[in-house]
C-alpha positions as CSV (number, residue, x, y, z in Angstrom):
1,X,0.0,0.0,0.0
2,X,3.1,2.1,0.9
3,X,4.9,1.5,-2.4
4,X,1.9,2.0,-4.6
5,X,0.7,5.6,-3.0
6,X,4.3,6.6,-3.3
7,X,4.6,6.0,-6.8
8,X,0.9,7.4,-7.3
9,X,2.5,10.5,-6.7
10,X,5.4,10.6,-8.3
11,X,3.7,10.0,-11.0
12,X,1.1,12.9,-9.8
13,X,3.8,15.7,-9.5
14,X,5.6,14.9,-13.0
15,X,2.4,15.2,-15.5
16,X,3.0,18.8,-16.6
17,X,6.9,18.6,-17.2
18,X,6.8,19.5,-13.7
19,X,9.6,17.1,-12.2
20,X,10.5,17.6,-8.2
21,X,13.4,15.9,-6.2
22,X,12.4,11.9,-5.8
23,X,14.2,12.5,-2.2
24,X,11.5,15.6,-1.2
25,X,8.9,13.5,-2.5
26,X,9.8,10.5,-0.8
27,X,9.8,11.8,2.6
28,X,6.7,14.2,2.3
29,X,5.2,10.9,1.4
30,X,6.5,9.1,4.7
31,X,5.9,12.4,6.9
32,X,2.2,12.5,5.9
33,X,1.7,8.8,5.8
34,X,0.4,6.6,8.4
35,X,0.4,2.7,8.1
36,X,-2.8,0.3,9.2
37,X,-1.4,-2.7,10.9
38,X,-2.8,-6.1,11.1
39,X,-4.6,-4.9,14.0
40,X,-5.6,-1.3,13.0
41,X,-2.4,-0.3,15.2
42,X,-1.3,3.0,13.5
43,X,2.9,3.3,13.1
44,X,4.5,6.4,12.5
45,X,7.8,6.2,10.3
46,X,11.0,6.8,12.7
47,X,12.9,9.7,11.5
48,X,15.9,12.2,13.2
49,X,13.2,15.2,13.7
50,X,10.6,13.2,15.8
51,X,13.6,11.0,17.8
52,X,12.8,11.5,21.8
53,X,12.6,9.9,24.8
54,X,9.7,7.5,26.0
55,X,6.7,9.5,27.7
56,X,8.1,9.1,32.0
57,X,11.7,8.1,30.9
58,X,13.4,11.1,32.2
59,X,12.0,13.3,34.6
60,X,12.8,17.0,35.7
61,X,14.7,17.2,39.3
62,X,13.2,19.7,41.4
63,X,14.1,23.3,42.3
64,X,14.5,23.1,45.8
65,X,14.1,27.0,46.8
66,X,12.4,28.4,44.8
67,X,8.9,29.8,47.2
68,X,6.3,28.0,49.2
69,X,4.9,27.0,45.9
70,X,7.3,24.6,45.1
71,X,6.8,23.1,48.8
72,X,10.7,22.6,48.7
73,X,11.2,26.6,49.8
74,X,13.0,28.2,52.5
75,X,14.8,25.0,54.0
76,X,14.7,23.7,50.8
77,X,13.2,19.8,52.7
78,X,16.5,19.9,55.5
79,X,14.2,21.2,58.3
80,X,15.7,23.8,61.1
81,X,19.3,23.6,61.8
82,X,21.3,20.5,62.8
83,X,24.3,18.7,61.2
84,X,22.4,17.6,58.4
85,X,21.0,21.7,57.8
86,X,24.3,22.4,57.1
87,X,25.7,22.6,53.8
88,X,28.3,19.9,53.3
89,X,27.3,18.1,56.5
90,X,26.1,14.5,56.8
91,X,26.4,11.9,59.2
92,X,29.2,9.2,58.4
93,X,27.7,5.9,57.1
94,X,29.3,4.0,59.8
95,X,27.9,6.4,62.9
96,X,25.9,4.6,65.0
97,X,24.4,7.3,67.4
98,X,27.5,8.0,69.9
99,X,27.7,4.0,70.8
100,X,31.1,1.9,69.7
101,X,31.2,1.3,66.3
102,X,30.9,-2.1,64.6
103,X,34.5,-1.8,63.1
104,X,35.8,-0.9,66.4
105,X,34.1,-3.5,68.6
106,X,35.9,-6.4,66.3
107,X,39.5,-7.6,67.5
108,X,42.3,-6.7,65.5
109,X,44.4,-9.2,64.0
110,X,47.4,-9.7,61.9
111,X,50.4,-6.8,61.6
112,X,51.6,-4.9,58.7
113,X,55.6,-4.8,58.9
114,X,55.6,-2.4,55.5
115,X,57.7,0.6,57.7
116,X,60.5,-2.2,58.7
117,X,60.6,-4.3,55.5
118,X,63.7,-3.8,53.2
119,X,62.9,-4.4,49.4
120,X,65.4,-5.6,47.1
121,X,65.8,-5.3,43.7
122,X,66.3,-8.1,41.8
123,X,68.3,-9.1,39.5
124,X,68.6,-12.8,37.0
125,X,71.9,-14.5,36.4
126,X,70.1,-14.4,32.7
127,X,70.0,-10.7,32.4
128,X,73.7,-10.7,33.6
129,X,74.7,-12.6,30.6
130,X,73.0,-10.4,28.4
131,X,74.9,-7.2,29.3
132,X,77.9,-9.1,29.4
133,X,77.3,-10.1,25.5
134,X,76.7,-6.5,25.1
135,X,80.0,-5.5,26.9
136,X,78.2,-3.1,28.7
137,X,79.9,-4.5,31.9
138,X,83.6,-4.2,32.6
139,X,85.8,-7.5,33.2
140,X,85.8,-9.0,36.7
141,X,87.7,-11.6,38.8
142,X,88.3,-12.6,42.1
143,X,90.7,-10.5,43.5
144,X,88.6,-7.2,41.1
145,X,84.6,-8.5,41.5
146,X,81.5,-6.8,40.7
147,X,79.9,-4.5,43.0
148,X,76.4,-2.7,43.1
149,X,77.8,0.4,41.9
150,X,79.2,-1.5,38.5
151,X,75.6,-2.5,38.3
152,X,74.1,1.2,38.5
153,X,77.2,2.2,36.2
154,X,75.9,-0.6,33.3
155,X,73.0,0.9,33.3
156,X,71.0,-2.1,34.9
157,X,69.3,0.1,37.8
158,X,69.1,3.6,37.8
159,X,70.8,5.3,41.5
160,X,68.1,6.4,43.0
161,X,66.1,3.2,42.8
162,X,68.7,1.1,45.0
163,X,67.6,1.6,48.5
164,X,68.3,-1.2,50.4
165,X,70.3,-3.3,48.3
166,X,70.4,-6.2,45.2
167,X,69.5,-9.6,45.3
168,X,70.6,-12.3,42.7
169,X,68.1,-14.5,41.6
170,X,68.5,-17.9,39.4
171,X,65.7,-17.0,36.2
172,X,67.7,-17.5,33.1
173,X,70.7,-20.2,34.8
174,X,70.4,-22.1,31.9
175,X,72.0,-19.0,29.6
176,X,74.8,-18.3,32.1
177,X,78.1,-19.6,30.6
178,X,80.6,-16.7,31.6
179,X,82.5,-16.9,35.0
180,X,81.3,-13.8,37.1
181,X,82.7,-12.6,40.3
182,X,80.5,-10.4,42.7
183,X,79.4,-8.9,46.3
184,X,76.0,-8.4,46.3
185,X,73.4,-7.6,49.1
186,X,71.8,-11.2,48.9
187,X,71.6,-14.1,46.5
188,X,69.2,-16.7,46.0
189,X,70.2,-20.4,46.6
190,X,69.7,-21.2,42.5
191,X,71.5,-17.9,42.0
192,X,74.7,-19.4,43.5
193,X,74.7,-22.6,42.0
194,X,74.0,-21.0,38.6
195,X,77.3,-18.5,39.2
196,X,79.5,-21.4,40.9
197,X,78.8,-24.0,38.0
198,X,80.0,-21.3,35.6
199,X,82.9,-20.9,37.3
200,X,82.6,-17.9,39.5
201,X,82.0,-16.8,43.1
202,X,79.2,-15.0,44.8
203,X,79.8,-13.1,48.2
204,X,76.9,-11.6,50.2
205,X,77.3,-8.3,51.9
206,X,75.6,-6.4,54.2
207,X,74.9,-2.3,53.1
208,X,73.1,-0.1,55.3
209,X,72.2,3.0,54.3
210,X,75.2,5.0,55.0
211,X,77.2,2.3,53.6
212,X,75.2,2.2,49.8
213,X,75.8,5.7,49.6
214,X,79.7,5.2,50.2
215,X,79.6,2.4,47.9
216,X,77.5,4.1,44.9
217,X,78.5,8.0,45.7
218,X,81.7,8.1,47.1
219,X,82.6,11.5,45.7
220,X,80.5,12.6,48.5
221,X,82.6,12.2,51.0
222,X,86.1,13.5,51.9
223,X,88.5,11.3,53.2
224,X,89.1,9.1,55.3
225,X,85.4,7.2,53.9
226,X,83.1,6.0,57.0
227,X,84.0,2.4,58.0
228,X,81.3,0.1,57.0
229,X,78.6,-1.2,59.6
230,X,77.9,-5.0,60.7
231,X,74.9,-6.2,60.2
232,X,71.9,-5.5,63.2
233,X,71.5,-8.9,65.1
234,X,68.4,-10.0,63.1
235,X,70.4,-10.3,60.0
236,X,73.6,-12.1,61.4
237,X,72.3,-15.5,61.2
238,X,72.3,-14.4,57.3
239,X,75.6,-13.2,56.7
240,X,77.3,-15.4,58.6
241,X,75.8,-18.4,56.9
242,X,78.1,-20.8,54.2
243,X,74.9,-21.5,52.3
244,X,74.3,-17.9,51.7
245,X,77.9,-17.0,51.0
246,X,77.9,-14.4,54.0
247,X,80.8,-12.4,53.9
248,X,80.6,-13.2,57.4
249,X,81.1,-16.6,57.5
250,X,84.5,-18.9,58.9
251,X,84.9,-20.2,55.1
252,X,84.7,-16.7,53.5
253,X,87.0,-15.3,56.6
254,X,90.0,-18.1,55.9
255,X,89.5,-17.6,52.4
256,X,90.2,-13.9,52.5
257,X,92.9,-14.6,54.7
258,X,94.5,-17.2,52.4
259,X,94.4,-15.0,49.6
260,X,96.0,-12.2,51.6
261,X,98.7,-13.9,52.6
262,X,99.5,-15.3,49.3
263,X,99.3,-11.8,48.1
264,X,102.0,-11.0,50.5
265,X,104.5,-13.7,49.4
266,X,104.0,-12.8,46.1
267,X,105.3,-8.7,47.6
268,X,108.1,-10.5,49.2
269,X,109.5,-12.4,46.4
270,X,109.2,-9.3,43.8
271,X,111.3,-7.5,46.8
């Protein structure tokens, strides 16, 4: 029925030589239409001018002081004084009248250690390799090993990120085939197996505060450079451990001792 009054008047407006736009004619044709349904339900054609909101989708809010017409004047529906009169004031959602709170009448349990913990930074045996294929760190041996500050110089941490110290940790062991020779804060158990199968040695140390910014800033001082600390009592066990090649320990003491005297007969037979 559409199709065939549409085309009725085309046919209408172009007797005459008188020819007007198919795309006016089309949609004064839909605009003035209306379809009969199956059930004699009238539809009206959607288009961009008649596009709105269902009748009771949105609603105006109302304008609270505005007269005692609007019977939200004067006080506007807060009532006389009080906390909640007051603009920006409102009763917290977990007040309960001036009695204990729930929150508060619960135990407490469990501790949060965050302002004692010390965070290291890790570091992989793997990523060590890569820098040394990139000879982006300098040669090292035993008597000449790596420190943290070779670390921060290769670019592998930036200075201010180091605040308690490195530890070594084993990801990548199976890409380690260079002998390394290091002091580092702490090293994981995989770590030094990883370094000791490739030939080289790993040698915790304990650096407090004072003693990393010897270690990474030394230009900072003048001489003679503050002593470095021990390590508090909680961290002994640690550092004084074979396992965790504590720079503490009696093997690490007689081997530093061995290699100082050897260094000394060496002196003594150049002499």
């Amino acid at each position: 029925i559409a199709l065939m009054m549409m085309l009725s008047r085309l046919i209408q407006n172009s007797v005459g030589r008188h020819y007007v736009s198919s795309l006016s004619v089309i949609n004064s044709c839909f605009s003035s239409m209306s379809l009969q349904g199956n059930e004699g339900e009238t539809v009206t054609v959607l288009r961009l001018n008649n596009l709105a909101d269902n009748p009771g989708a949105s609603k105006k809010g109302r304008r609270v002081g505005r007269g005692i017409g609007s019977s939200k004047g004067k006080t506007c529906g807060r009532g006389h004084k009080g906390q909640k009169a007051r603009a920006g004031g409102n009763v917290h959602p977990t007040f309960e009248g001036g009695q204990t709170k729930f929150y508060k009448r619960l135990p407490k349990r469990g501790f949060k250690n965050s302002v004692h913990s010390e965070p290291m930074l890790p570091l992989n045996v793997g990523r060590l390799q890569d820098y040394i294929d990139m000879k982006r760190l300098p040669p090292c041996s035993e008597d000449d090993p790596w420190t943290l500050k070779h670390f921060v110089e290769a670019g592998l941490f930036n200075m201010t990120s180091v605040k308690h110290g490195i530890k070594l940790l084993g990801k990548g062991a199976d890409r380690l085939k260079s002998p390394i020779h290091m002091e580092i804060s702490r090293a994981s158990n995989s770590a030094i197996e990883a370094v000791e199968a490739a030939g080289g040695t790993v040698k915790t140390v304990h650096y407090n505060k004072l003693a990393l910014r010897v270690l990474l800033k030394p230009d900072k001082f003048q001489p003679p450079l503050p002593r470095q600390a021990r390590p508090p009592p909680r961290l002994m066990p640690y550092y004084t451990s074979w396992e965790n090649r504590g720079y503490l320990s009696p093997q690490m003491q007689l081997k530093k001792l061995k290699n100082a005297a050897g260094s000394s007969e060496e002196v003594n037979q150049e002499s």
